[in-house]
N, C-alpha and C positions, 0 to 999 in steps of 0.2 A: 564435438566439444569446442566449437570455434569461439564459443563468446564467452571474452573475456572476464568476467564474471560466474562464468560458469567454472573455468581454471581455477578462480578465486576459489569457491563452494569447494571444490574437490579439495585443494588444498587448504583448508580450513585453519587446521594449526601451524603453518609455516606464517609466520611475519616478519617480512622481508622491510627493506626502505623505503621500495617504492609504497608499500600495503600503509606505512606508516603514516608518512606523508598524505597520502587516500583520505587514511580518518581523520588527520588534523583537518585537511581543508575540509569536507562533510562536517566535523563538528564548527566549523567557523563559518559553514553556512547554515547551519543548523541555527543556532546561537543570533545570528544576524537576521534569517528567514522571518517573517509576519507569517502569526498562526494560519492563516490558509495555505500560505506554501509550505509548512510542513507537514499539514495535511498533505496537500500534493504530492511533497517527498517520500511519503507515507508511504502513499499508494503505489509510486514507481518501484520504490523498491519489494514492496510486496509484489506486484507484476516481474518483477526481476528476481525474484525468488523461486517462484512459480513458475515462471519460465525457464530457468536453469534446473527446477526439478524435474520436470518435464523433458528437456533436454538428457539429462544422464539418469532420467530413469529405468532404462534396460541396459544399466551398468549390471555386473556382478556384484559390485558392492553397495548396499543399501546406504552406511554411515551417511556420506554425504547426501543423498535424495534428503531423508530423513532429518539430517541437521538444517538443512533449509527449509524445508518444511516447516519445522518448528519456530525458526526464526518468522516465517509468515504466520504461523499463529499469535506467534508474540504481536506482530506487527497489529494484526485482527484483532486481537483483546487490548492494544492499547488504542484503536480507533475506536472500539466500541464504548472504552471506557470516558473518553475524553464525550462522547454525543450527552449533550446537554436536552434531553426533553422537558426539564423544567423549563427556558429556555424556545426551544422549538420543538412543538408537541408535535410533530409530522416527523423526526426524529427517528417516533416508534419504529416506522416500516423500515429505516436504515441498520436498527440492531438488528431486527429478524433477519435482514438481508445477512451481517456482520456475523449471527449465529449459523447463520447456513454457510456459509464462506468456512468458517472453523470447522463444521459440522464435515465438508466436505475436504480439508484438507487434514483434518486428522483421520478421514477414510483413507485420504494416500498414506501419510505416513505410518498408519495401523496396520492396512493391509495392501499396501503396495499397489495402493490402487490408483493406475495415472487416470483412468476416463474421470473419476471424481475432480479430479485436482484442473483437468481441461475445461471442464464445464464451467469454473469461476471467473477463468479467467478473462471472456470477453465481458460481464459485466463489472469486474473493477476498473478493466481498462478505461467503460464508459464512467465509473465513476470518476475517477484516477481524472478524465478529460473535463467533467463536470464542475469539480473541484479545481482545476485548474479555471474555468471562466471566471467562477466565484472571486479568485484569486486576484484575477487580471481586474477583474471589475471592483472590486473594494478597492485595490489600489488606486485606478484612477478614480473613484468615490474620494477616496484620502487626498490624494493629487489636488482636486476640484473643489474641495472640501464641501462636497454634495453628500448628505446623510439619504435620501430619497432610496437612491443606487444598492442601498443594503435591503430595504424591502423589495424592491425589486428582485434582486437577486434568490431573496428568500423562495419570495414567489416560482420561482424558476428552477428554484431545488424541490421544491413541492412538487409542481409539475411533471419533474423529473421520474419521481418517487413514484406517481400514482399510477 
């Protein structure tokens, strides 16, 4: 249980100063973030969910595996809800993905199942990395004030997908 996040999870309902100060600044980067880096935020913390339940999931005690678990579903129903395929119709293959993600970590938190919860994790990471390019590259699009850079990018999320 070395990572520090992971101490968080277990203790869940303690909220100490430091814990406090945590979410002020998260919500003031939140709040400041361009919608692709909070996608990205999205994604890290869903990775950092996931991997702390993984971590203490041959605890004795399930509460906590199971409390973050759930906060990564949260995390997966609000990416899936935000995916606009009116928008970008290549989209579709990202909810199916976003339904198998849930599909598979309410396996863990259902039935205590870590291989489920392991199998997701290398492809959000590559999303989670994806979504950061996106990120970097609209900005310098916005920077440049080159509109081009956003098809591009589309293109590249497509690619990505297929």
């Amino acid at each position: 249980m070395g990572a520090p996040f992971c101490l968080w999870a277990k203790l869940l309902v303690v909220e100490n100063q430091a814990e406090k100060l945590k979410k002020k600044f998260e919500a003031q980067s939140i709040s400041t973030a361009s919608p692709e880096m909070c996608v990205v935020m999205l994604y890290e913390r869903l990775v950092d969910d996931l991997e702390c339940a993984i971590e203490i999931f041959d605890s004795k005690d399930f509460k906590p595996v199971f409390d973050v678990l759930m906060h990564g579903q949260h995390i997966v129903r609000l990416l899936r809800a935000a995916m606009r395929v009116d928008i970008w119709p290549e989209g579709a293959n990202l909810i199916s993905l976003y339904n198998w993600f849930e599909h598979q970590i309410s396996q863990g938190s259902m039935f205590q199942n870590k291989k489920a919860v392991e199998e997701v994790i290398p492809l959000i990471r590559q999303l989670r990395d994806t979504w950061k390019i996106v990120a970097d590259k609209v900005l310098e699009a916005k920077e440049e004030g080159k509109q081009e850079a956003f098809s591009e990018t589309r293109i590249q999320i497509a690619d990505f997908l297929a």
